[in-house]
C-alpha positions as CSV (number, residue, x, y, z in Angstrom):
1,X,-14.3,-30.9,31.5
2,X,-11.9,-33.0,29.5
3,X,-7.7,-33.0,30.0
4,X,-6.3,-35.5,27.0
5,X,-2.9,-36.5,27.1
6,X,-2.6,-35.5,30.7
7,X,1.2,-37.4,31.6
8,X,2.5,-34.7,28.6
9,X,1.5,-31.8,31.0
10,X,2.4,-33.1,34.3
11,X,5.7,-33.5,32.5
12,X,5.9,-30.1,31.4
13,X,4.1,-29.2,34.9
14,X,4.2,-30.8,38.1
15,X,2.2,-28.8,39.6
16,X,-0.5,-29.6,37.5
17,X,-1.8,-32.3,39.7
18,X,-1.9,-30.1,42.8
19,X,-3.7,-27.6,40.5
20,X,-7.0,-29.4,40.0
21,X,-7.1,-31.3,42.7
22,X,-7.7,-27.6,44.1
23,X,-10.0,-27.0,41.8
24,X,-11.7,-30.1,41.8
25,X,-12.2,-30.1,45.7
26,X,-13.0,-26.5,45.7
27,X,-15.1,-25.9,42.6
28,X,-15.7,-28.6,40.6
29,X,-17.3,-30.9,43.8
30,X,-19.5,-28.3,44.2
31,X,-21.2,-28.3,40.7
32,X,-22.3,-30.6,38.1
33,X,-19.2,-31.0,36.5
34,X,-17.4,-34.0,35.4
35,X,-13.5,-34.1,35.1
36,X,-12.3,-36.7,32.9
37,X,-8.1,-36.6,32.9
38,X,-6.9,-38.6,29.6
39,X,-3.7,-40.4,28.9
40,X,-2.4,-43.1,27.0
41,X,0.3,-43.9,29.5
42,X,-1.0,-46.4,31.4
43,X,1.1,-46.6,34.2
44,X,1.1,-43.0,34.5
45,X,-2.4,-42.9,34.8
46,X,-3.0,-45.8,37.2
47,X,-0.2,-43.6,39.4
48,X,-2.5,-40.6,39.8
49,X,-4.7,-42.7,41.7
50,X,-2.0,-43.5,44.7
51,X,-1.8,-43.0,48.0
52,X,0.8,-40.3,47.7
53,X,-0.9,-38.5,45.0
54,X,-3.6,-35.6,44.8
55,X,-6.5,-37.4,43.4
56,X,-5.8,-40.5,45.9
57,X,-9.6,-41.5,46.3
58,X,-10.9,-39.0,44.3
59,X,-10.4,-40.5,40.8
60,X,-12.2,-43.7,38.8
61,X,-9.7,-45.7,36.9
62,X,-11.5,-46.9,33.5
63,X,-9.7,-48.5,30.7
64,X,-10.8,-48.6,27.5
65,X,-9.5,-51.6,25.3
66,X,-8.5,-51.9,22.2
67,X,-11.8,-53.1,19.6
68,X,-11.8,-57.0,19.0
69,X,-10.8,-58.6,15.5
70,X,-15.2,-58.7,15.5
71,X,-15.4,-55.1,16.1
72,X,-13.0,-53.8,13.7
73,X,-14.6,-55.9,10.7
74,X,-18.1,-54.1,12.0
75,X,-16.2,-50.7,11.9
76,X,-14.7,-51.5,8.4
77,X,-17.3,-53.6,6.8
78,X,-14.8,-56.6,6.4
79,X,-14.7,-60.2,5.8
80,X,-13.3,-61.7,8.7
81,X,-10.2,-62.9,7.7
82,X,-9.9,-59.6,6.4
83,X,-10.9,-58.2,9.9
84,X,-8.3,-60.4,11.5
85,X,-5.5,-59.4,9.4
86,X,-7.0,-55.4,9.9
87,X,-6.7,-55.8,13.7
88,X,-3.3,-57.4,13.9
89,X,-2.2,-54.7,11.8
90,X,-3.8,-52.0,13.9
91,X,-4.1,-53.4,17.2
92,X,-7.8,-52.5,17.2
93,X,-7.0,-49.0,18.0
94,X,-10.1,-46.9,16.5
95,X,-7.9,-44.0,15.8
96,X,-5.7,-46.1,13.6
97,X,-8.5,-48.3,12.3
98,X,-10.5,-44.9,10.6
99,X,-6.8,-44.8,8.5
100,X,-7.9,-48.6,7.2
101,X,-8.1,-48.3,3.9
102,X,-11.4,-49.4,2.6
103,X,-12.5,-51.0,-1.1
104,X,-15.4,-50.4,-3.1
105,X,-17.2,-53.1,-5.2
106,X,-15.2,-52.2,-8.4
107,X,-12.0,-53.5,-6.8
108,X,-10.5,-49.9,-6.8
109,X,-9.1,-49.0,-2.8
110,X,-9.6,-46.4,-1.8
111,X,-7.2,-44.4,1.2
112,X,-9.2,-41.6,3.3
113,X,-6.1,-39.7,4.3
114,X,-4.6,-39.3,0.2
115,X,-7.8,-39.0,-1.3
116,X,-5.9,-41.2,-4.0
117,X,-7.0,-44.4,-5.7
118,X,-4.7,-47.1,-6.5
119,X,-6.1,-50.8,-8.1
120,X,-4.9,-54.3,-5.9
């Protein structure tokens, strides 16, 4: 079971934590079932793992970092000063990086999002 963007409904919901930590120590630790609670507020995350919280000892931490400047010129198929330049521009963030634009061999750039065409 995945919960993305789980800070945004604590917010809305503090009960929420006490909610599936229920859940989780009567259902879920029962079964086959892997919880994995998503956010992309750090510190928020690190917090649910405290002493004080619900899921104190019960949750994982794992980060996933941003790609490298390497990475993102695999994704993209780039040069790698062009890679560089793509991953100070998008801080290697994959979601951001599939927005890249990308050029075919004519010269003519392409952007995913517009469907449009436009010439450097």
């Amino acid at each position: 079971m995945v919960i993305d963007e789980l800070p945004y409904l604590i917010k809305a919901d503090p009960s929420l934590e006490g909610v599936l930590q229920k859940l989780f120590d009567k259902e879920f630790s029962r079964r086959p079932v892997l919880l994995l609670l998503i956010g992309s507020d750090l510190s928020m995350m690190e917090a649910i793992n405290t002493y004080s919280r619900p899921f104190y000892q019960r949750a994982v931490d794992f980060v996933i970092n941003p790609l490298t400047p390497y990475d993102v010129g695999q994704a993209l198929d780039l040069p790698a000063a062009e890679a560089f330049d793509a991953h100070l521009v998008t801080g290697g963030l994959p979601m951001i990086c599939e927005e890249w634009p990308r050029a075919d061999r004519s010269g003519i750039t392409w952007s995913k999002r517009s469907k449009t065409r436009s010439r450097p």
